[in-house]
N, C-alpha and C positions, 0 to 999 in steps of 0.2 A: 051464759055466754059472756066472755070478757068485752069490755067496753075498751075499745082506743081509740086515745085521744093523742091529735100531735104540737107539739108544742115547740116553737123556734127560741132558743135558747141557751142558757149555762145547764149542767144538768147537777153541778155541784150547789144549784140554789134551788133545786126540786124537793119540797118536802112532801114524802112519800114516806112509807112502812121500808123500802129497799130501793137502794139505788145499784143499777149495775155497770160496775167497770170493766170497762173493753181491757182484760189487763195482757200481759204480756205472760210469760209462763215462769218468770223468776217470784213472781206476784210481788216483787220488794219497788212496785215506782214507775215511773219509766216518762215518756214524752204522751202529749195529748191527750186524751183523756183519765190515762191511767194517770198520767202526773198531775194533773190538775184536782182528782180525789185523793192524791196522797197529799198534795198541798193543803187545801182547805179541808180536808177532815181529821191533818192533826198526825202528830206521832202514833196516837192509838193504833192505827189501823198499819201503819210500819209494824209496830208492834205483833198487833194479833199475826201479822203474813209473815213474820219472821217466824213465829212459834210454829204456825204452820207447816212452815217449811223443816224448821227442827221433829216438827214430828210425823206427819204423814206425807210431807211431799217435796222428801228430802231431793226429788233432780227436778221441782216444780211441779206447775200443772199441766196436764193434758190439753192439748186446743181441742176442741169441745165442749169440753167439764167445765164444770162452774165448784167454788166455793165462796161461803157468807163467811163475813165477820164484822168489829165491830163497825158502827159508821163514825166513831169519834165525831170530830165537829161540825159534821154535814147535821143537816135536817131530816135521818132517814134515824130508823133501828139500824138499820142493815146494809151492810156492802155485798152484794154477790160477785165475787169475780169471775169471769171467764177468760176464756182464750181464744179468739176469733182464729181461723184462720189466713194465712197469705194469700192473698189472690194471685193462679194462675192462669195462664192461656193454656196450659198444656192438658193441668190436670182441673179435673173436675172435684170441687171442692166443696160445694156446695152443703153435701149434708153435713159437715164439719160445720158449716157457719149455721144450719139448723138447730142442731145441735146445744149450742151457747143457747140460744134462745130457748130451747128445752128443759136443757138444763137448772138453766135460773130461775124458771118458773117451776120447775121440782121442787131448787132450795125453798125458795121462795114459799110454794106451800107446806113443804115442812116446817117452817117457820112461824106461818101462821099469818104471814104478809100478806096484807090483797090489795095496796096498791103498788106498783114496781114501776120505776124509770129507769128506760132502757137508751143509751145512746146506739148509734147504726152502727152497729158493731162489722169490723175491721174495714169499714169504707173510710176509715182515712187513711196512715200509713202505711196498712198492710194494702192498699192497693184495691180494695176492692168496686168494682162500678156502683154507684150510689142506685141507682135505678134496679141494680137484679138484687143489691145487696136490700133496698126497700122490699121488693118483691117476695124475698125470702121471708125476710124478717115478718112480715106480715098473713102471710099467707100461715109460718109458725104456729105465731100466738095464735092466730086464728082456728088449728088444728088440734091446738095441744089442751087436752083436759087440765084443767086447773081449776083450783078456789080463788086466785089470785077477782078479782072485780073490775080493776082499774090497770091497763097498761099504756102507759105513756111514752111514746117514742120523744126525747128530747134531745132533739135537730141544732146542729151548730148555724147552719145558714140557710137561708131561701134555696139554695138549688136540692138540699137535702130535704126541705121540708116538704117542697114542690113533689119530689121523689116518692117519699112516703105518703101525701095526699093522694098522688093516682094511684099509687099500690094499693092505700086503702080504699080506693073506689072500685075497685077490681075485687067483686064478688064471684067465690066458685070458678076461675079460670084459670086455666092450668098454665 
């Protein structure tokens, strides 16, 4: 069984086997967390998500899916990227943001990774409530076969981290 642990923090100074970015579906950057790992990891990782995009994912990525590439000058191997979904009132969206979390942990053990830091994917911009988007996220990993060992939730602030502590104390409830 995967171990998590939560940790209030930068998630671009987590040194981990794979760090994963909340990215956007251009995969070339963006604001918040996706910009903060193209910042401090370096042109590399511009690099590899442009070639990406030149070859397999030429109108972007899917919000769900996840793909790795390099981690340039982060303290990881690997970058997984996903694509959280937007949070709506109307529509239910949820398995979309499971999803990212599934996904990663796929790459991830295709890769051979077994620790991963994950930030609360699309609880910032995309609107999503920190508390179902904890919920989610946790209950995931919790379900999801993997070799991964170690998954670190790495929390920008105390109300997220606060979030992710009761989700992780919520054993087995739906």
């Amino acid at each position: 069984m995967v171990r998590i642990v939560l940790v209030q923090g930068d998630i671009t100074a987590e040194a981990a086997d794979a760090i994963v970015n909340a990215a956007n579906s251009s995969l070339l950057g963006g604001g918040g967390v996706d910009g903060a790992i193209h910042r401090k990891g370096g042109p590399e990782i511009l690099a590899a998500c442009q070639d990406l995009r030149r070859s397999h994912y030429g109108k972007g990525l899917a919000t769900g899916q996840a793909v790795a590439t390099t981690a340039g000058r982060l303290p990881a191997r690997h970058v997984i990227h996903t694509v959280g979904p937007v949070w709506s009132r109307e529509e239910d969206r949820s398995e979309l943001l499971a999803s990212c979390y599934r996904a990663s942990l796929r790459i991830a053990d295709e890769l051979g990774d077994r620790t991963v830091a994950f930030p609360a994917i699309s609880t910032g911009i995309y609107g999503w409530p920190i508390d179902d988007g904890a919920r989610i996220a946790v209950r995931t990993v919790r379900a999801t076969p993997t070799d991964v060992e170690e998954v670190r939730f790495v929390l920008f602030d105390a109300p997220a981290y606060a979030a992710f502590e009761a989700a992780a104390g919520e054993r087995d409830v739906p």
